[in-house]
C-alpha positions in Angstrom: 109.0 127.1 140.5 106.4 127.0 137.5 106.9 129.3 134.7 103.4 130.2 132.9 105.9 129.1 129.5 106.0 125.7 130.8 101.9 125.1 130.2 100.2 123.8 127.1 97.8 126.8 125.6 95.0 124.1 125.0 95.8 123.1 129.1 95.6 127.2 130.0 92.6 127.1 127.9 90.6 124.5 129.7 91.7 126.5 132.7 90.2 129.5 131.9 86.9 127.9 130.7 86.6 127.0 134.1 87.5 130.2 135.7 85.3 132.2 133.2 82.1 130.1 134.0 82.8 131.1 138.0 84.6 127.9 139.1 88.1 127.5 140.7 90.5 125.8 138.8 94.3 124.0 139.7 96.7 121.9 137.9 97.1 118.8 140.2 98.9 115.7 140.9 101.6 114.3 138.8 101.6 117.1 136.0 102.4 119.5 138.9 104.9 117.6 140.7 106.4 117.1 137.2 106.9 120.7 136.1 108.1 121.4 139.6 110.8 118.9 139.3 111.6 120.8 136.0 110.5 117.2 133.9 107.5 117.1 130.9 104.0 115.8 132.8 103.3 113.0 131.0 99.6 113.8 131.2 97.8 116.9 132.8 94.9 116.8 135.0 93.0 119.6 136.5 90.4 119.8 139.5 87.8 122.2 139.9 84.8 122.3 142.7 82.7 122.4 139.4 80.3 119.0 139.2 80.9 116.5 136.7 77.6 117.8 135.3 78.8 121.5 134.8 81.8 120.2 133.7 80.3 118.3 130.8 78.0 121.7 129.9 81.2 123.6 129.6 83.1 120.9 127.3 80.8 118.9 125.2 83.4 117.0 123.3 84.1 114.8 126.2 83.9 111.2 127.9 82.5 110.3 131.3 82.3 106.9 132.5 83.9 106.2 135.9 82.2 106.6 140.0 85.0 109.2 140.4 83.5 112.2 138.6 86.5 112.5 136.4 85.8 114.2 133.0 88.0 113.5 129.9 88.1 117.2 127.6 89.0 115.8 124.5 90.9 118.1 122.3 92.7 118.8 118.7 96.1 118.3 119.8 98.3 115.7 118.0 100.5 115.2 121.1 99.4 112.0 122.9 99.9 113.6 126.5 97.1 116.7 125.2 94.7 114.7 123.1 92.8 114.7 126.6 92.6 116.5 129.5 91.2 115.3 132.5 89.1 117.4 134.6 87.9 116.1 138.1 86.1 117.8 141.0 87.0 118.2 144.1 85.9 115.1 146.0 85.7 113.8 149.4 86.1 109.8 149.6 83.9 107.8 153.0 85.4 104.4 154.0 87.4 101.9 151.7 86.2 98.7 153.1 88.0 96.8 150.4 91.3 98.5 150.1 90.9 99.2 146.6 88.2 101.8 146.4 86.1 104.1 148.6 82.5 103.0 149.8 81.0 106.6 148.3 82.5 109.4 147.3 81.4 112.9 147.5 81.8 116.2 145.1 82.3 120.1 145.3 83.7 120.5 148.2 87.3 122.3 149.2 90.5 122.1 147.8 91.9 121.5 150.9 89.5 118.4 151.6 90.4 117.3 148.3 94.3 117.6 148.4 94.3 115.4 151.9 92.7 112.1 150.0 96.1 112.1 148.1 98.4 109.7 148.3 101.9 111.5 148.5 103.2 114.8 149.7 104.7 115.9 146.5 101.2 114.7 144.5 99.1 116.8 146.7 100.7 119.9 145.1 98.5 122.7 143.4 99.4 125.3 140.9 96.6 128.1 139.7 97.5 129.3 136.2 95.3 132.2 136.4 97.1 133.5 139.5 100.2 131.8 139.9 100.0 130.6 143.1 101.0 127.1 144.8 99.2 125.6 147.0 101.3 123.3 149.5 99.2 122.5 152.6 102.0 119.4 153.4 105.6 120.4 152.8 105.2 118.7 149.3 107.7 121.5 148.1 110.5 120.2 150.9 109.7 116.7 150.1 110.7 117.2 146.7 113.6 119.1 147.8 114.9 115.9 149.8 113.9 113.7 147.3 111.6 111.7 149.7 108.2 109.9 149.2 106.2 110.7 152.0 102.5 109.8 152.6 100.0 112.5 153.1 98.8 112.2 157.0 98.9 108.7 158.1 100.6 106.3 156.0 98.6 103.3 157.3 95.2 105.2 156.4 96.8 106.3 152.9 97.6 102.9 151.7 94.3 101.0 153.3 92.2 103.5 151.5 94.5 101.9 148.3 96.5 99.1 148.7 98.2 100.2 145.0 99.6 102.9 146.2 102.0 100.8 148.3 103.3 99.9 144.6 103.0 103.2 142.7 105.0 104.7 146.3 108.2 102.0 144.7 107.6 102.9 141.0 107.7 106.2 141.9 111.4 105.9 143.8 112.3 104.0 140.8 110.9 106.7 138.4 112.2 109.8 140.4 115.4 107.8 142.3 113.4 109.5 145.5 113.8 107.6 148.5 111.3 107.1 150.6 110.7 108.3 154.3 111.0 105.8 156.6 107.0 106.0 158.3 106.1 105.3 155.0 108.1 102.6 154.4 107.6 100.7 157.7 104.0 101.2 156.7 104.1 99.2 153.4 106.0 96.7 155.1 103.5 96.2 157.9 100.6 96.5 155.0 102.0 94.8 152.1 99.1 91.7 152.4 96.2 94.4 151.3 98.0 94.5 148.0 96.2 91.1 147.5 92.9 92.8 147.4 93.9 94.7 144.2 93.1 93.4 140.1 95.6 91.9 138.7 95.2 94.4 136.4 96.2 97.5 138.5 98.8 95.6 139.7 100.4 94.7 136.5 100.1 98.4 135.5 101.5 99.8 138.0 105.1 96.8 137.5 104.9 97.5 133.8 105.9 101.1 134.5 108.4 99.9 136.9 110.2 97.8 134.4 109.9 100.6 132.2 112.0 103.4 134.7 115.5 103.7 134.3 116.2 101.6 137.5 114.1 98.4 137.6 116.4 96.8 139.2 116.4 99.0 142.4 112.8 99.0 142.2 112.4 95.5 142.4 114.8 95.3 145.2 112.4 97.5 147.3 109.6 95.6 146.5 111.2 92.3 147.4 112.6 93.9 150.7 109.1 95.2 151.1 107.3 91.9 150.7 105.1 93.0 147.7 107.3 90.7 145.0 105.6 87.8 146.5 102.5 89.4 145.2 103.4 89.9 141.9 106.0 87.5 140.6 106.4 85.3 143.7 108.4 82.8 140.9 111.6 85.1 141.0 112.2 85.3 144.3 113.0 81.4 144.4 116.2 82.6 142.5 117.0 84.6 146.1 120.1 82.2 147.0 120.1 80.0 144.3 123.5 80.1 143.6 125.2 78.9 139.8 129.0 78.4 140.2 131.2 78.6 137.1 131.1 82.4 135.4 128.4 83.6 137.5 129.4 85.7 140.8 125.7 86.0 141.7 122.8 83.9 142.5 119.7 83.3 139.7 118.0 86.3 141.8 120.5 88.7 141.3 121.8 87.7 138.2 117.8 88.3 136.7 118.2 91.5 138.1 121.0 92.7 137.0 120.3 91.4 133.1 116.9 93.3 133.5 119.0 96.7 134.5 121.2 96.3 131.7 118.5 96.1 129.1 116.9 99.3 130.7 120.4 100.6 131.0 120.7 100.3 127.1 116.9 102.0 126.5 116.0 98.3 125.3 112.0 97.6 124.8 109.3 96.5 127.4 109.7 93.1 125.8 113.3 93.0 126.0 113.1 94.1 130.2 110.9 91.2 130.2 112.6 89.1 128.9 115.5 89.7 130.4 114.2 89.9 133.9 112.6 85.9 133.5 115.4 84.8 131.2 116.4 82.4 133.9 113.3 82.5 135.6 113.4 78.6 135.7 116.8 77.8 136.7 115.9 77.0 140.9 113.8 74.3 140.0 115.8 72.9 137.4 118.9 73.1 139.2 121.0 69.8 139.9 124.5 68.8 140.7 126.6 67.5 138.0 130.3 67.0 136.6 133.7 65.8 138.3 134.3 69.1 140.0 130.6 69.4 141.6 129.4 72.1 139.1 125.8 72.9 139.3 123.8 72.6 135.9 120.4 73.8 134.6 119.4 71.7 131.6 116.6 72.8 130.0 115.7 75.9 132.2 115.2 77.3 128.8 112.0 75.5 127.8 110.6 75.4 131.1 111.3 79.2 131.3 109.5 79.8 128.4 106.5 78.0 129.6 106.9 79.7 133.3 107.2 83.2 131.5 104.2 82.4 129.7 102.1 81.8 132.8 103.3 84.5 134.5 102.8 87.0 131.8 99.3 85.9 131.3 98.6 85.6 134.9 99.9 89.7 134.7 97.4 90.2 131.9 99.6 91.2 128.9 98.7 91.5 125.3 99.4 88.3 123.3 101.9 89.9 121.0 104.0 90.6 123.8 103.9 87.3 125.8 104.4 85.5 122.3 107.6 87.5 121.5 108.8 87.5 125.6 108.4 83.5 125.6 110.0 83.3 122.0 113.5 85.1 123.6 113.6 83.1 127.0 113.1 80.0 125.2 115.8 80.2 122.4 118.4 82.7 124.7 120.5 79.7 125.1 121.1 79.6 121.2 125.0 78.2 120.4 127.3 81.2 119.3 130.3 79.5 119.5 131.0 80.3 115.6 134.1 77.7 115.3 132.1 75.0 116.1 128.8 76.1 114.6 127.3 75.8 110.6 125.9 78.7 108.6 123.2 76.6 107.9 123.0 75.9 111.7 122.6 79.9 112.3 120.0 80.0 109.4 117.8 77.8 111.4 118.1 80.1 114.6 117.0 82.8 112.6 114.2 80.5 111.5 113.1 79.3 114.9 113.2 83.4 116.5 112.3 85.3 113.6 114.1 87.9 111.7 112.3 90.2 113.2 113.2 89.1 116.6 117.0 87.8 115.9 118.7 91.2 116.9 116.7 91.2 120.3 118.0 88.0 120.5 121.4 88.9 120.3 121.2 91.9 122.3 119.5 89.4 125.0 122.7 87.4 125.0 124.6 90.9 125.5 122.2 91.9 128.8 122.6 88.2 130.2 126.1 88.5 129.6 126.2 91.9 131.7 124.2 90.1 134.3 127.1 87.8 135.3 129.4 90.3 136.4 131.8 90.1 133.2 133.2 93.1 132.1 133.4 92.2 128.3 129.9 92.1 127.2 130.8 91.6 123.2 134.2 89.3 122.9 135.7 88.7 120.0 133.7 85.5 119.1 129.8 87.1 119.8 131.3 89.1 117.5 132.1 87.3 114.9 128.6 84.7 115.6 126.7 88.3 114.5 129.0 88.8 111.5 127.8 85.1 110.7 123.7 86.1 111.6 124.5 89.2 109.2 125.5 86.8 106.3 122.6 84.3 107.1 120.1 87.3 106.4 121.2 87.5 103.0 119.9 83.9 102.2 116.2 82.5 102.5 114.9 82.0 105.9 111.3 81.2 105.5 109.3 79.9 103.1 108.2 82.8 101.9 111.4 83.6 100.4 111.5 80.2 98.8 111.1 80.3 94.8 107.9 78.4 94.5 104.6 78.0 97.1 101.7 76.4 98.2 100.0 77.8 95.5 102.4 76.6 92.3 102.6 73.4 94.3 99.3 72.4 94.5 98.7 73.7 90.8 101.6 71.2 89.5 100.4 68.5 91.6 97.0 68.5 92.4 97.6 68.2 96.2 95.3 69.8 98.3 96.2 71.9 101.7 96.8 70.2 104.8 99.5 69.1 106.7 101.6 67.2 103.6 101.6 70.3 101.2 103.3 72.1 104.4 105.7 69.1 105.6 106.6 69.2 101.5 107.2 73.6 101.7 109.7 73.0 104.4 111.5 70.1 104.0 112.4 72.3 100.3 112.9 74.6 103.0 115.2 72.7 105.1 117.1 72.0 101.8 117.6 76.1 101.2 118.6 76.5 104.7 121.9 74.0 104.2 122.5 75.3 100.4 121.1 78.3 99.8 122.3 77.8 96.2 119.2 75.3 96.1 116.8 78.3 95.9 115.9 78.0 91.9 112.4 77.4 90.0 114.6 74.3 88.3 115.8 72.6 91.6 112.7 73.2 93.7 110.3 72.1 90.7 112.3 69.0 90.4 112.3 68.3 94.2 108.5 68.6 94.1 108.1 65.9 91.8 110.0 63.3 94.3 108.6 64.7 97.5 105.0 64.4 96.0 105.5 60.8 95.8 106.5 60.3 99.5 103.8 59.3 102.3 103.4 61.8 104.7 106.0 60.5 107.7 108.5 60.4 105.7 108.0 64.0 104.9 107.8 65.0 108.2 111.1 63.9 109.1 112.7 65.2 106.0 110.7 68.7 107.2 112.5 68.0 110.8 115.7 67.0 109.9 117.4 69.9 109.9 116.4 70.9 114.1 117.2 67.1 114.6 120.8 68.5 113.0 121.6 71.4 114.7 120.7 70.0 118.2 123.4 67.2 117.3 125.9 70.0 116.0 125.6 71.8 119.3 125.3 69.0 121.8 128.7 67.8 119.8 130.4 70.9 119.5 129.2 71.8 123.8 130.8 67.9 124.5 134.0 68.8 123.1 134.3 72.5 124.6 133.9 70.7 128.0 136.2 68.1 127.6 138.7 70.6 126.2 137.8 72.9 129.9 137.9 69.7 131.9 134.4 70.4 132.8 132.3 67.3 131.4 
């Protein structure tokens, strides 16, 4: 049950506004089902059979911009989940001709009218906090007992009147590890096509907290089972079957799947689950048959990922900063660790081409994807001793801004002006560091400058170039002779 201990004052305060003025008030929804379940609401909402506009008399300091009378208290608090408090009346809803949001909707009428427009048993829960009392008018208490999602009334009504909540019915399972009831289920199977008529930003929402639950990988499962994958990221499920051969034991489906959980498993970012979930998001449709022994390969699934990841996470609506960084990782998660047959310069320019700040996701992608192909040993000795090597790059310039001169003290010794040859000259000094570190002095790099200067602008850009042309010929040698030595070229 609730205990009174468990509620925010500033929450029990809002509360009693509203009983004080003459108006019922309940803690609803989520928050409720949440404190039942003995877990912290991640937000609170109340509902009252107060108007919007009595609401806003009683609480000035307040937003209100939405058709569904819902009333944002602000308060003091420092705690994200308190800074507001969303007050919203009791509210009857006509048709949903568009499966996404009702025709009209209609205020101040009964709690019980209100609690049967909710989408799930165990959301259609309400607590008083002046009396005490629960109000369950649809077993949501036994529900939450079995652990079952279970639609209030109809589940074909409940998820035409919102396609979303087809989706938020799978988070949830994934969130809670509920199960849910079978009715319900057969209904989102037989409904899953009205998820089309949702935003792609509702959508994306709702999968961004799936990925986010501690079992995104079940999650996923149901919603592939369910036929809502296909309207999300239709791109994975091309991996369904796609089998890989060698060290994998599961198909490019799977094996997304299980890197994804292993990334959650370890608490790893939103960024990271992403990334680790379209790692190999390309390898179906760059998959061919190659080598003696019928092997399959994938060459270059890596940048076509990268530019498949892009689209998709753009077609989902993300912020820039995290496609950038979710491209960055499935393009370069195919970096060579074999650290016998790899330079120290070679690992600088890794670190140059992910970022410092992004080299231990990096790493810690290679760990997940490792995971994802069944292997027990996800660090083995030489990952290990590749990291030992990253650790010892750091200590040595990686960009040009750790380089002993700049664009500024160039141009002031020279006369150049910016463009493209002042930066072709900053990184081929650059590409010099990166192979001798020792090179990083006023002396040498002043001297450099002088012959560089004199150089016409292609020549430059090769030298600025020469040391990716290097490392893809160290790795493509050093991959040749690990598959001659395994028999496998």
């Amino acid at each position: 049950m609730i205990s009174n201990n468990d509620i925010p004052l500033v929450v029990k305060s809002i509360s009693k506004t509203l009983t004080d003025a003459g108006f019922e008030a309940y803690l609803v929804g989520g928050c409720t089902r949440d404190l039942m379940l003995g877990n912290k609401p991640k937000d609170w909402d109340l509902t009252t059979n107060a108007t919007p506009e009595q609401i806003t008399e009683l609480f000035p300091d307040h937003y209100y911009n939405n058709d569904f009378g819902t009333v944002g208290v602000k308060t003091e608090e420092e705690d994200e989940r308190l800074k507001v408090i969303e007050v919203t009346p009791y509210r009857t809803e006509s048709e949903y001709s568009d499966s996404r949001r009702p025709d009209s909707v209609t205020f101040g009428v009964s709690l019980e009218e209100d609690l049967k427009r909710r989408d799930f048993t165990m959301n259609a829960l309400a607590f008083n906090l002046e009396t005490g009392e629960l109000i369950d008018m649809f077993d949501g208490q036994a529900d939450l007992k079995k652990k079952r999602i279970k639609t209030v009334g109809n589940a074909d009504e409940r998820f035409q009147e919102d396609a979303l909540r087809m989706m938020r019915a799978v988070r949830l399972s994934a969130e809670l590890n509920f199960a849910i009831e079978t009715e319900t289920m057969q209904s989102i199977s037989k409904n899953n096509a009205i998820l089309g008529n949702i935003s792609i930003e509702r959508i994306a929402s709702e999968f961004i907290r799936l990925i986010k639950s501690d079992t995104p990988m079940q999650g996923i499962v149901m919603m592939e089972k369910l036929g809502l994958l296909k309207h999300i990221i239709p791109e994975l499920t091309e991996g369904i079957g796609c089998l890989q051969g060698g060290i994998h034991d599961f198909d490019v489906y799977e094996h997304n799947l299980r890197t994804l959980q292993a990334a959650a498993d370890k608490g790893y970012s939103t960024e990271m689950r992403l990334a680790a979930l379209l790692h190999d998001i390309a390898k179906p449709r760059t998959k061919r048959e190659g080598g003696k022994n019928k092997r399959y390969t994938f060459f270059g699934h890596e940048v076509v990922g990268a530019k498949m990841a892009k689209k998709i996470l753009e077609r989902l609506k993300q912020p820039r900063e995290r496609i950038d960084m979710v491209v960055k990782l499935v393009r370069w998660h195919m970096f060579f660790a074999d650290p016998d047959e790899i330079t120290l310069s070679a690992v600088r320019r890794t670190i140059v081409r992910i970022g410092e700040d992004n080299i231990e996701n990096l790493l810690n992608l290679r760990v997940c994807d490792r995971i994802g192909t069944g292997r027990p040993k996800e660090q083995p000795f030489r990952f290990r001793k590749y990291k030992a090597m990253v650790d010892e790059a750091l200590r040595d310039p990686i960009s040009v801004k750790l380089l002993k001169t700049n664009g500024d003290k160039i141009m002031e010794k020279t006369g150049e002006k910016p463009g493209k040859k002042l930066g072709y000259i900053l990184h081929a000094l650059l590409e010099e560091v990166l192979e001798n570190p020792a090179n990083n002095t006023e002396e040498y790099l002043d001297k450099r400058v002088d012959s560089l200067i004199l150089m016409d602008i292609n020549e430059l850009q090769e030298l600025a170039e020469k040391g990716k042309k290097k490392q893809a010929e160290e790795e493509a040698a050093a991959l040749k002779a690990i598959a001659k030595e395994h028999k496998v070229g």
